[in-house]
N, C-alpha and C positions, 0 to 999 in steps of 0.2 A: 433406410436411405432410398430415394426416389432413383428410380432407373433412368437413365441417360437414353435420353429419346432423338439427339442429336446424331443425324448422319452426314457423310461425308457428300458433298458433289461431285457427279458422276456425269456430270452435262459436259457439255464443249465447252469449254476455254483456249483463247490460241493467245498469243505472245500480242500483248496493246500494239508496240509498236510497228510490227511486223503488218497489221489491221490497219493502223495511220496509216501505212503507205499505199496498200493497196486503196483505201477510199480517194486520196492525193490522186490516183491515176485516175479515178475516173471523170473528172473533167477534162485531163487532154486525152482519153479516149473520147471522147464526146469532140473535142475538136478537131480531131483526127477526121471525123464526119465530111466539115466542112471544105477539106482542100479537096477542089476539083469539080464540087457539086454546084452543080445547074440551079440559077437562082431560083425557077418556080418548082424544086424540090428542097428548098430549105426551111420547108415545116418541117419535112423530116428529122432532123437535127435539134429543132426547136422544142419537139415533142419529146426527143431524146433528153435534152436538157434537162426539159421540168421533171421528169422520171427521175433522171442521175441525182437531181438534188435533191430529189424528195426519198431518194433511198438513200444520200448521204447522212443528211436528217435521222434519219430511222439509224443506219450505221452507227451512227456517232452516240447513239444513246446507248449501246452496247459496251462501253468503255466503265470500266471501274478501277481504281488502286484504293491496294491494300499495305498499309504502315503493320510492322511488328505489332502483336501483340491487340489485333484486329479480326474479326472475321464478317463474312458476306453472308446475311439468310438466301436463300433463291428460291424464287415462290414464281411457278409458273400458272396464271389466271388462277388463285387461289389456290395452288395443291404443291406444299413443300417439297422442294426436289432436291435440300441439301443443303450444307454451309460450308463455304467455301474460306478454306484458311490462309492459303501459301501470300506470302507477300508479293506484291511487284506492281508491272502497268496490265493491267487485261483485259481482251474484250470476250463477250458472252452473247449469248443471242439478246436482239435489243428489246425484245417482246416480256423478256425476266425481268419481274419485278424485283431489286435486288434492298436487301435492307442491312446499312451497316452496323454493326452494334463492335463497342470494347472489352476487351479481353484483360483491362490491366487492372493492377489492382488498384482501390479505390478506398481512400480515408471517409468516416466520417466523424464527426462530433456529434454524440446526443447529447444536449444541453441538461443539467443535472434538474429532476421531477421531482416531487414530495410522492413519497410511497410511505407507508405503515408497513415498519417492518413485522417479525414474527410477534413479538408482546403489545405492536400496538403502538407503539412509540412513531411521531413521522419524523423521516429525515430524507434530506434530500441528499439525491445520489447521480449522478449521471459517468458516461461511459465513453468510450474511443472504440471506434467499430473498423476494421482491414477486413475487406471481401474485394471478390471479383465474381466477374461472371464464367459458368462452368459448363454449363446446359445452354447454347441458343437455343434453340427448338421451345424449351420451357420459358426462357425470359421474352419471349419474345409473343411467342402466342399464347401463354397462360397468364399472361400479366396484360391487364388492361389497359394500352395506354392513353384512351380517351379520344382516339382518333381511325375512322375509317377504311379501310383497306381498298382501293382502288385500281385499275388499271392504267395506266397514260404513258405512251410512246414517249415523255422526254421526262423517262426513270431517273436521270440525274436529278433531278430536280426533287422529285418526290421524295426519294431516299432520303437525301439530307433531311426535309422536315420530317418524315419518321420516324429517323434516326435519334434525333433531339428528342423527340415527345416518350421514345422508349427509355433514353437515358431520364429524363424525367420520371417517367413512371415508375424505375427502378429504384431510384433514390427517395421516391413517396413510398412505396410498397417496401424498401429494408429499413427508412424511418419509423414507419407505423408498428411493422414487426420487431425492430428495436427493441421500442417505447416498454411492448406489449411482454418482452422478455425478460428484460429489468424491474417491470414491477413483478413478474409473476416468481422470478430466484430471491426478489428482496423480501418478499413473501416470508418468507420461507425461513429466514433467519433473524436472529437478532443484533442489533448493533453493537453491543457491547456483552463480556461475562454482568451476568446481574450479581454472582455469589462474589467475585472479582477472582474466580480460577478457570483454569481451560479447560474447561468440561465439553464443550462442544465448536461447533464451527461458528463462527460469527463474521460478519461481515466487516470490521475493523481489524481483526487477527490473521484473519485465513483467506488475504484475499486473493493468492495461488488458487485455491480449491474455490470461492466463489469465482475467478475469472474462466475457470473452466466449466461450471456448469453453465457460465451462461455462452460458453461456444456453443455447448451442448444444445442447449435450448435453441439458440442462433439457428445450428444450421440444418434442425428438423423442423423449423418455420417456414425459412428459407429455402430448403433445399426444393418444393413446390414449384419457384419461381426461377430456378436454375443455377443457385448463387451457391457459392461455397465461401464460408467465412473463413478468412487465414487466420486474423487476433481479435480477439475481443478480451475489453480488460476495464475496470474502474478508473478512472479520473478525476472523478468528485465526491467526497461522502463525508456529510456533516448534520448532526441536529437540523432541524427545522429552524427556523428564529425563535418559533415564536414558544419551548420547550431550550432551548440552548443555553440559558443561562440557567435555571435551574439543573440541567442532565451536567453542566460545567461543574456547577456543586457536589453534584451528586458524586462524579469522578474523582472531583477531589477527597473526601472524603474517604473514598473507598480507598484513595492511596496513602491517605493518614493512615488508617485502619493497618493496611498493609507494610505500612513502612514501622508502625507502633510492634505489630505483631514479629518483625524482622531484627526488631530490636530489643524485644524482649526474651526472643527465644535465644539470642544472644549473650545478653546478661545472664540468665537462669545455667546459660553454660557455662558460661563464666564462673560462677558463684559457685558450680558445684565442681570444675576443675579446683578452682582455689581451696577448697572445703577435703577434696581430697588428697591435694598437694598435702596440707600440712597434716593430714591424720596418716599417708603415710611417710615422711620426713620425720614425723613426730619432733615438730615444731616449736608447737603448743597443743594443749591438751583442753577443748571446750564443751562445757556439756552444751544440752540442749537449747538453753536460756542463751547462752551466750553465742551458739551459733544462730539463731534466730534472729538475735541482733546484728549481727557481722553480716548476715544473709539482709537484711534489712538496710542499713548500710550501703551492701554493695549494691543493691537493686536502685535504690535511689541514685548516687551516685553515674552509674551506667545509664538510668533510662531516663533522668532529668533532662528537659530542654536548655536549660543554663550551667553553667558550672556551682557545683553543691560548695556551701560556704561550711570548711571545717571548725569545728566544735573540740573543742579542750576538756576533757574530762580530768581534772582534779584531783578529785574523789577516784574510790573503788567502782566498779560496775552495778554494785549493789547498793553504793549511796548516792 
């Protein structure tokens, strides 16, 4: 299991709204200047102004909320200083570059692949994947999401589109690793008993035990990119086409086989309860010829696909 490289933020955070109000005063601290002041001192005020607004500017990029089940990377000039989870309205210093990333849990569909299972046989199979993200520190900077890291005073702005491009990244990066885990458990087993008994695990019989090895698989993949799998589980799994109608055959057969075998071991008990009913009853009395026959008889009767058309014996057994 990869170690949790995620730390807490330990920077200044004060209460959003509490921050709205004080940036609000500073324009009528700024016109508070003006009452009483001597017209050729009102650069003074003027210079004030462009200040106040250009620090409001800067101010106001400080502002972040955070929804349940959300947390904030904070990356000051390049050097992580934390991820910030608590919900609300917040401001931060406006110089942090903040990156939102989700915390909840995430569906996906991997569309079902042509894999070769264990004897060689292709079928395709696909899966239903529930993760979330567990590790920011790891999803965030250990996964590439195709886009540059920068500095720029209106962070709001920035965050959102790196926001998106990391949730991208991550759903390209747990698709690929999917892909890569489903064929490697399909591997591994076969689709069907070939003997038609339970002798081992197969991917039609035990898909309890294959839905777990490929958590397994899942989330020593994954666990890299900071993800933790909740379920993983099969949703699709069938012959190939172009192999499906003869493996159809094939199946059938083996449950002729098994249903012939179900039905004979049947009648054979049959035949030797009734064999020993009447030798102890002492019913009648058959030698060997005539049990043979009776045994014969009953076997047909019992394991015939149609009803056996009765025969009138006339004569003695021996004419």
């Amino acid at each position: 299991m990869k170690e949790n490289r995620e730390i807490h933020f330990e920077g200044k955070t004060v209460n959003g709204f509490g921050m709205l109000g004080l940036i609000l005063m500073i324009p009528v601290i700024i016109a508070l200047f003006f009452i009483g002041l001597p017209e050729e001192m009102w650069w003074i005020p003027g210079v004030l102004t462009a200040l106040g607004l250009i620090g409001m500017v800067l101010l106001l990029c400080g502002f972040f909320v955070l929804q349940p089940n959300q947390a904030m990377v904070m990356i000051f000039f390049g050097k992580y200083r934390g991820t910030f989870r608590n919900t609300g309205f917040y401001w931060t210093n406006p110089f942090m570059t903040k990156k939102k990333i989700s915390l909840r849990i995430r569906n996906m569909d991997i569309a079902p692949i042509k894999v070769n299972d264990k004897v060689g046989n292709p079928v395709m199979i696909g899966m239903v994947l529930v993760w979330k993200v567990k590790d920011t520190y790891r999803a965030v900077f250990d996964v590439d999401s195709g886009s540059t890291s920068f500095i720029n005073v209106t962070n709001s702005g920035v965050t959102a589109g790196q926001t998106g491009s990391i949730a991208n990244a991550l759903d390209a990066f747990v698709n690929i690793q999917s892909d890569a885990a489903l064929r490697e458990v399909t591997g591994k087993y076969a689709y069907d008993e070939e003997s038609g008994r339970h002798e081992e695990i197969t991917l039609r019989s035990d898909g309890h035990e294959i839905n777990e090895q490929l958590e397994q698989k899942l989330n020593e993949r994954l666990a890299m990119a900071g993800i933790e799998v909740v379920e993983a589980r099969l949703n699709y799994l069938a012959y190939a086409p172009e192999i499906a109608a003869v493996m159809l055959r094939r199946q059938q057969a083996s449950a002729i086989i098994s249903a012939r075998e179900k039905i004979v071991e049947g009648a054979v008990s049959m035949v030797k309860m009734a064999l020993d009913q009447l030798s102890e009853e002492q019913i009648v009395e058959l030698d060997e010829e005539r049990k043979a026959a009776m045994v014969s008889n009953l076997l047909v009767v019992l394991c015939a696909d149609e009803p056996a058309q009765p025969v009138l014996n006339t004569g003695t057994l021996y004419q």
